[in-house]
N, C-alpha and C positions, 0 to 999 in steps of 0.2 A: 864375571857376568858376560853373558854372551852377548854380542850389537847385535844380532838376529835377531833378537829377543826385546832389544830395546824399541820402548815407545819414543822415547828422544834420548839426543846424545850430542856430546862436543868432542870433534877432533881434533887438536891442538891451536887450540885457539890462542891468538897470541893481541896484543891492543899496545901501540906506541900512543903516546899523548907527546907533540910540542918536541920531536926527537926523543924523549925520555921511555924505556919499555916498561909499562905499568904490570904484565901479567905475561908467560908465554906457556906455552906447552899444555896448556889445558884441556886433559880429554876426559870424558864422561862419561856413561850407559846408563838409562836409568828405566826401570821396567814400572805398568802399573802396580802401583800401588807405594811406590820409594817418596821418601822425603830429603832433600840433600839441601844441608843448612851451610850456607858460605859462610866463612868464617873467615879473620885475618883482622892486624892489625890496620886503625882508620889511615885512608891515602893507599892501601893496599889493591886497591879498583872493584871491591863487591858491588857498589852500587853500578858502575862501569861493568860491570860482567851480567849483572842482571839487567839494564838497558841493550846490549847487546841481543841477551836472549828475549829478549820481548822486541826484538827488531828496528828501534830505536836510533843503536850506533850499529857501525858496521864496524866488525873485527878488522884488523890489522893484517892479519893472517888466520885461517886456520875454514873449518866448516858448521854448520848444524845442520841435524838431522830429524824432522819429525816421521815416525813410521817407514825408517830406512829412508827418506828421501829429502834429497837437499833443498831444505828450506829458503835459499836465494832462487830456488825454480820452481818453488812453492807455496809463495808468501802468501798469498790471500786463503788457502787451505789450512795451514798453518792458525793465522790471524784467528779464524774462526774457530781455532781449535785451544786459544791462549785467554788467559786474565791475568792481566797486569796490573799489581798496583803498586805506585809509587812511594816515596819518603813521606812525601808532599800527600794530604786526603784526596787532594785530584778532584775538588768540588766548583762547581759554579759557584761561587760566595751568594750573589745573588738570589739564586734558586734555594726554594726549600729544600729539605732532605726528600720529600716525594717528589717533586720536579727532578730534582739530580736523578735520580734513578728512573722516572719514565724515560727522562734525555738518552740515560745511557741504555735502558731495553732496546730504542730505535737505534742505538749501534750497532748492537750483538744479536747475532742469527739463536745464541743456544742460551734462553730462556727458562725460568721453571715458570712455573702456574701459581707459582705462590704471587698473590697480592701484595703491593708495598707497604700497605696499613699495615699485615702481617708480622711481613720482614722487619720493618722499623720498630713495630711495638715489643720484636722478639730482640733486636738489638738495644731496648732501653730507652727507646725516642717516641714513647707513648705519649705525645702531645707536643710533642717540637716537630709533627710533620711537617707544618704548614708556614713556620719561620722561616725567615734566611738567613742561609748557613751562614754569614759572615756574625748574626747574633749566640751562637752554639762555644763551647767550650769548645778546647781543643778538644780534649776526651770525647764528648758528645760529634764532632768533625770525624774524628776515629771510625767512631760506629758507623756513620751513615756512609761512609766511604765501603768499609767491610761488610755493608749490609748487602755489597752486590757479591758475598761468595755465597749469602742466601739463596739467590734465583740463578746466577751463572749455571749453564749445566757445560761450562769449558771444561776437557780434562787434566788442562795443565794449569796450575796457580802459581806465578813468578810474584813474592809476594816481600819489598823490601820495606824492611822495620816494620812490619805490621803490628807490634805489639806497644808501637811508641803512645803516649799520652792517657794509655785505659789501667783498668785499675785491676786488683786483685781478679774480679768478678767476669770482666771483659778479658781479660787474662785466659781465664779458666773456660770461657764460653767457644774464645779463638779457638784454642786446645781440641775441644771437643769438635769443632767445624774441620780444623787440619785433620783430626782420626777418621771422624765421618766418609772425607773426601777420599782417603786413600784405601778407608775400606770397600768401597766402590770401583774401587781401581783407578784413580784418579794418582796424578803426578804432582808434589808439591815444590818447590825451590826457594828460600828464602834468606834472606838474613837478617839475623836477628841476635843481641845481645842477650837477650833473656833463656833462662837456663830452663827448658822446655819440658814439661814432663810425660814425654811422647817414646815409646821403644823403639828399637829399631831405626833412629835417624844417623842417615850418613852424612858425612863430614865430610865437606870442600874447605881447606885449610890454603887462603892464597898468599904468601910469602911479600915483605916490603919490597918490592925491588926500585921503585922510583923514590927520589928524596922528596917528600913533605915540605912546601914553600909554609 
């Protein structure tokens, strides 16, 4: 694949933790429309690689790149251009699931028009808008966390474990949200254990190289 061509990309990116080198040599390209699922065994730094890439941690060594240019000299263009979402649902406990997501509309510049009534009732949460999320299943935490890839119009999705705590059903809905986004032209990135029934996904496979306390 050509880096001309890439929307984003990593050039050997490398991350020491505590003296110990947790990943090196890491480089990437990825054009609209690619999905690249990190893979590796646990303590192997996926979650650590995808913190990096949502700007988080800074690499050890190495660069990124969104649209040919280096993202340390263009972080806030960048920023506006990412959706990040954690292990962790990333909720105000407090807030309801409609609060959570007004909160974070006033974050983000790139918005859809869909209403959070909408989004929430199409994620499952047809009457737990108005609770707080600390009374929600985790499953139910799941959805209203993912309900912001409903209205993001980001093109890049860095998306780890997203598939943890839903069911068969929310399984099968993500599915269809990851296709949608990439058939738009949109960039995906994640990790995940579940065996995903998407074509076409590349595979970032990163090796143990530090010892697991």
């Amino acid at each position: 694949m050509s880096s001309q061509a890439a929307i984003f990309s990593l050039k050997s990116l490398a991350f020491e933790r505590d003296d110990r080198l947790l990943f090196s040599g890491i480089s990437v390209a990825l054009e609209p429309g690619d999905i690249l699922q990190v893979e590796g065994p646990n303590g192997c730094g996926k979650t650590t690689l995808l913190r990096i890439i949502s700007t988080a941690l800074n690499p050890t060594s190495g660069t990124l790149f969104w649209r040919g240019k280096d993202i340390s000299q263009h972080r806030q263009d960048y920023l506006q251009n990412l959706l990040f979402l954690g292990h962790l649902p990333g909720l105000k406990q407090s807030l309801s699931p409609e609060e959570n997501l007004q909160w974070w509309r006033r974050l983000n510049a790139n918005n859809s028009l869909l209403s959070n009534e909408e989004v929430l009732a199409s994620m499952g949460l047809r009457g737990y808008e108005d609770v707080p999320c600390f009374t929600l299943s985790a499953g139910q935490q799941r959805r209203a966390a993912l309900a912001r890839l409903l209205i993001t119009e980001a093109p890049l999705w860095v998306l780890d474990e997203p598939f943890t705590a839903i069911d068969k059903q929310g399984v099968a809905q993500l599915e269809v949200l990851l296709k949608d986004h990439v058939k738009k032209g949109g960039v995906v990135i994640l990790s995940t254990h579940q065996d995903l029934g998407i074509d076409g996904i590349r595979r970032l496979s990163l090796p143990l190289l530090a010892e697991v306390s």
